[in-house]
C-alpha positions in Angstrom: -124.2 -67.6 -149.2 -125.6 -71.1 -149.5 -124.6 -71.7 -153.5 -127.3 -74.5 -155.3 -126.6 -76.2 -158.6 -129.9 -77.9 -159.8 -130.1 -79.9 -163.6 -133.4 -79.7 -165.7 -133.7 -83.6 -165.8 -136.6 -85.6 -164.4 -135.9 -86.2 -161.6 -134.1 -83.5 -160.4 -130.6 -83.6 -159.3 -128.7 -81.2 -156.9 -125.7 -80.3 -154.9 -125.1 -77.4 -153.0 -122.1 -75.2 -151.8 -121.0 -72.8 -149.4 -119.5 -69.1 -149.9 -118.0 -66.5 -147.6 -117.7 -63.0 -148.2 -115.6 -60.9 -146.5 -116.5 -57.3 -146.8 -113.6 -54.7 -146.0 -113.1 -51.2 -145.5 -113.0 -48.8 -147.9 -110.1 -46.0 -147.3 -112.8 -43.0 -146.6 -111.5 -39.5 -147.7 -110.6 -37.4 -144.5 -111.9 -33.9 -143.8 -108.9 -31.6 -143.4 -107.1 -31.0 -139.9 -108.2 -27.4 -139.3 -109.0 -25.3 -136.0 -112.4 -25.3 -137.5 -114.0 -28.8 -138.2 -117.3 -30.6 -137.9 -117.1 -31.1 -134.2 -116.0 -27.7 -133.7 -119.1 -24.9 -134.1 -118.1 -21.9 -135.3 -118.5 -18.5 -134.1 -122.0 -17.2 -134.3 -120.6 -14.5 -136.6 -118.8 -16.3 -138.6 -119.1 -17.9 -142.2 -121.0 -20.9 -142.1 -123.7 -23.5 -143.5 -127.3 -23.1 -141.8 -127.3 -26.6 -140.9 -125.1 -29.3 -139.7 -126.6 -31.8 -142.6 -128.7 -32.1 -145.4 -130.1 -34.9 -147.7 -131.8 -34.7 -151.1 -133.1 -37.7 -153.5 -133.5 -37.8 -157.2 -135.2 -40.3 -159.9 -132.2 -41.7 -161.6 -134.4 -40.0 -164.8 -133.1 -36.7 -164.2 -131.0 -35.5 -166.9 -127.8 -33.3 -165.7 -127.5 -30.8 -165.4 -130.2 -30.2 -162.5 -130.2 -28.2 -159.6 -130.3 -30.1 -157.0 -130.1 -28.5 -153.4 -129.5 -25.4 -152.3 -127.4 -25.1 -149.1 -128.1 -21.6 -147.3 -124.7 -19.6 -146.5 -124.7 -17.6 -143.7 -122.8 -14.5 -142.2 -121.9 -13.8 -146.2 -119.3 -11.1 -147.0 -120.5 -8.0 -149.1 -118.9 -9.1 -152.0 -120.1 -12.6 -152.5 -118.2 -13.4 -155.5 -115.3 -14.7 -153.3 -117.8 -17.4 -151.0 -115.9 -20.8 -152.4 -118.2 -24.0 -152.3 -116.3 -27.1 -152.4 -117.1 -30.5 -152.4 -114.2 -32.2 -150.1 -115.0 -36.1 -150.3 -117.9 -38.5 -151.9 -118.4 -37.5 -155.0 -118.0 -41.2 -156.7 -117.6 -40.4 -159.8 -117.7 -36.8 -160.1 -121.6 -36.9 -160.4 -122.2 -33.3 -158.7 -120.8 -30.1 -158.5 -121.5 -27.5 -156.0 -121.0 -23.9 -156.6 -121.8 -20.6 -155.0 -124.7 -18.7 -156.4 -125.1 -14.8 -157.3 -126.6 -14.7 -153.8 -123.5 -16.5 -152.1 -125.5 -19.7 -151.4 -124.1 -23.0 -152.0 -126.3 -24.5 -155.4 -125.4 -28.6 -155.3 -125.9 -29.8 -159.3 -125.9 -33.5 -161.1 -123.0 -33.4 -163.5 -124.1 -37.0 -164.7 -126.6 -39.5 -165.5 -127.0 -40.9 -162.1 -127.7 -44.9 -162.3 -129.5 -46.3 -158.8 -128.5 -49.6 -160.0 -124.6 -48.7 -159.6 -124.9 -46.3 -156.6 -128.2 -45.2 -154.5 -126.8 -43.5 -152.0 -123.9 -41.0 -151.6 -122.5 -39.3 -148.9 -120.9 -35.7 -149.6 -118.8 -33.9 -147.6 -118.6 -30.2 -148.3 -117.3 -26.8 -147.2 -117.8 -22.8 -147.8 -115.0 -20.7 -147.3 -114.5 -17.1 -148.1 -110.4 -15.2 -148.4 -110.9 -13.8 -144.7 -112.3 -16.8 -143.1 -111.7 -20.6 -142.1 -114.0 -23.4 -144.0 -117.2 -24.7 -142.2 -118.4 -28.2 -143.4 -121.8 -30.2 -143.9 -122.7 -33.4 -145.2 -125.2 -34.0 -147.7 -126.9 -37.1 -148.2 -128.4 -37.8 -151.4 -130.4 -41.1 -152.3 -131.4 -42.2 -155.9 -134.7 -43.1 -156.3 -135.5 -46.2 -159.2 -136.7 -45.6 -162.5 -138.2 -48.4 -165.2 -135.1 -47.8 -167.1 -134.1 -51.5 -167.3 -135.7 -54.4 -169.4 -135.2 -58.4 -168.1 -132.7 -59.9 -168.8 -132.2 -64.2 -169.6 -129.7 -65.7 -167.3 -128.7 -68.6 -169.2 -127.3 -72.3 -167.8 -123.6 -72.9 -168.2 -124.0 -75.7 -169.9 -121.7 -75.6 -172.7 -124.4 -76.1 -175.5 -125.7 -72.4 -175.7 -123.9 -69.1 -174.7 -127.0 -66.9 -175.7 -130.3 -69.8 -174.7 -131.4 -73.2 -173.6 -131.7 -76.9 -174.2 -133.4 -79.4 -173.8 -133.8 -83.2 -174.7 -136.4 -85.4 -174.6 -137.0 -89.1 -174.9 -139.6 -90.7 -177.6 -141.8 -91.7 -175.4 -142.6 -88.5 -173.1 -146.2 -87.7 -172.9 -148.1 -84.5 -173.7 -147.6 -81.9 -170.4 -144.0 -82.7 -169.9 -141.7 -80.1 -168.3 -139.5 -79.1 -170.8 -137.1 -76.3 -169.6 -137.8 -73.3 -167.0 -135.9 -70.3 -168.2 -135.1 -67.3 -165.8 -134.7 -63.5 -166.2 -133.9 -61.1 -164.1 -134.8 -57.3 -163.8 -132.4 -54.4 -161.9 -135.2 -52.4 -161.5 -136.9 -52.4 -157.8 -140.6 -53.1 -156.9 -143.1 -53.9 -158.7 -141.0 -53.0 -162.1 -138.7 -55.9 -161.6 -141.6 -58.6 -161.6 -140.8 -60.5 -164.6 -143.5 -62.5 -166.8 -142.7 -65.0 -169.5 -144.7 -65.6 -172.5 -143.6 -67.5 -176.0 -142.7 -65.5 -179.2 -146.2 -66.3 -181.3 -144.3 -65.8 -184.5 -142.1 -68.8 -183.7 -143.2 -71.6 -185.5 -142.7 -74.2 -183.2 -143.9 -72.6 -180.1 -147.4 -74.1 -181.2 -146.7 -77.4 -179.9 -145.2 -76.1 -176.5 -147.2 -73.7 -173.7 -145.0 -71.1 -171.0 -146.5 -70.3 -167.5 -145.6 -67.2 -166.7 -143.4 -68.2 -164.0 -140.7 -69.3 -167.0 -142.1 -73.4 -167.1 -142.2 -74.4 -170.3 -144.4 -77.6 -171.2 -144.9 -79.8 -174.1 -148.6 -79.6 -175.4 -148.2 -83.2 -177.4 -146.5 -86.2 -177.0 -143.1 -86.2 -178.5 -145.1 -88.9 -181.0 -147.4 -86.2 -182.4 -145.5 -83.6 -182.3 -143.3 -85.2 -184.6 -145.8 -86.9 -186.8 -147.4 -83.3 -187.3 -144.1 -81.4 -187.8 -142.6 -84.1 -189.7 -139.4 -83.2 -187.6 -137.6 -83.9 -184.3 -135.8 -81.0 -183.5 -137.8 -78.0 -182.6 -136.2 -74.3 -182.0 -138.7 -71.3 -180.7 -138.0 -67.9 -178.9 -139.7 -66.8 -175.6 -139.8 -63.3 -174.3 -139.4 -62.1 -170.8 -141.3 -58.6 -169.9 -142.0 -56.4 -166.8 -145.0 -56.6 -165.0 -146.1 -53.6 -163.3 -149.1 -54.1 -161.1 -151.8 -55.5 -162.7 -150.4 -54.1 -166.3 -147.9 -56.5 -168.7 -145.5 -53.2 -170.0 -144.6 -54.8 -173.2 -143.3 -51.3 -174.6 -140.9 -50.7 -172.1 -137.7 -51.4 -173.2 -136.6 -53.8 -176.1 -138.3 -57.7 -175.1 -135.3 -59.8 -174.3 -136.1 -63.0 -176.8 -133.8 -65.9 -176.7 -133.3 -69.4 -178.4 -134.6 -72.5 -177.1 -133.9 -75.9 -178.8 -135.2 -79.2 -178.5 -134.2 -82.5 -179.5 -136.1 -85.9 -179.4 -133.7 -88.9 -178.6 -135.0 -92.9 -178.7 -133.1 -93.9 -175.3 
């Protein structure tokens, strides 16, 4: 990753940096050493899945408990109430359990809230078994599909003068239209519900005498003069709000607004 540190002065000043990331391994769960394993088919008339593999996906909306696949069992012994479904490896979490049902079929179920933000995909390993018979396995692959469920969030500068906004100086002399700030947020969600659209908070008083693009530039609408010879002050604070913008639609209601601090001070240099 090429790393960029930028300042808000005018002009600009920047230096980059470089960063290596080296992914490893993860120690995957085995399936167990049997005469009967994925590679190996078993008998024709023997207890097994219908299929090799299956796959499923779910809006991370979906409250648990919810039914989520059904694997077909077949070759099922009269007395179905000793068919074991088992869930061998990929379960992060313990987010499903699988089951057999009153007709002997594997049912696959959310046990949690599922979050696509922390994990979209997993990849189960599981196995039927009955008291008489060896296990047969399948894999299930099950993708979370996004939901609006997250509202932008600020990502402030690590500049030592806020932890929770921005700032900003000016000198006496800067004109009307000068770039003030641009403040960032960022949205988990994916598509069109992470498009991000800033506006100022009308019911700050001092966000009169400053205008936001909705890209995050803020501007000053006076010169540092006037606005001070209206406000009779030079030191401004105002809020501006990040929301999602879905299509051609500004979804103001979804989620609280994010509204942070931003403070200006007027220095004679």
């Amino acid at each position: 990753l090429k790393i960029e540190a930028e300042d808000q002065g005018t002009p600009k000043h920047s230096s980059e940096t470089f960063v290596a990331i080296n992914i490893e391994p993860d120690e995957a769960a085995v399936l167990p050493e049997t005469e009967q394993t994925a590679s190996v088919l078993p008998a024709v008339d023997d207890l097994q899945f219908s299929r090799r593999n299956y796959s499923a996906s779910l809006s991370e909306s979906v409250r648990p408990p919810h039914l989520l696949l059904v694997l077909p069992v077949l070759n099922k012994p009269s007395d179905k109430r000793f068919i074991i479904c088992s869930i061998i490896s990929g379960n992060k979490g313990g987010a499903f359990s699988i089951l057999s049902g009153s007709d002997g079929n594997c049912e696959l179920r959310t046990q949690m809230q599922l979050d696509r933000e922390s994990t979209e995909h997993y990849h189960l390993n599981v196995s039927v078994k009955s008291e008489q018979e060896l296990p047969d396995y399948a894999t299930v692959e099950v993708t979370v599909l996004d939901a609006n469920d997250n509202a932008p969030k600020f990502i402030y500068p690590n500049n030592g003068q806020l932890s929770n906004g921005y700032f900003a100086a000016l000198a006496i002399g800067a004109p009307a239209h000068t770039h003030l700030v641009t403040v960032k947020a960022e949205d988990a969600d994916a598509g069109n519900s992470s498009s991000v659209v800033y506006s100022l908070d009308p019911f700050s008083v001092d966000s009169k005498y400053f205008e936001c693009g909705q890209s995050g530039e803020i501007f000053t609408k006076l010169s540092v003069v006037q606005m001070i010879e209206k406000s009779r002050k030079d030191s401004f604070e105002f809020r501006v709000s990040s929301s999602e913008k879905k299509l051609t639609t500004i979804l103001r209601d979804v989620g609280p607004l994010r509204c942070r601090n931003i403070h200006l001070r007027s220095y004679k240099f």
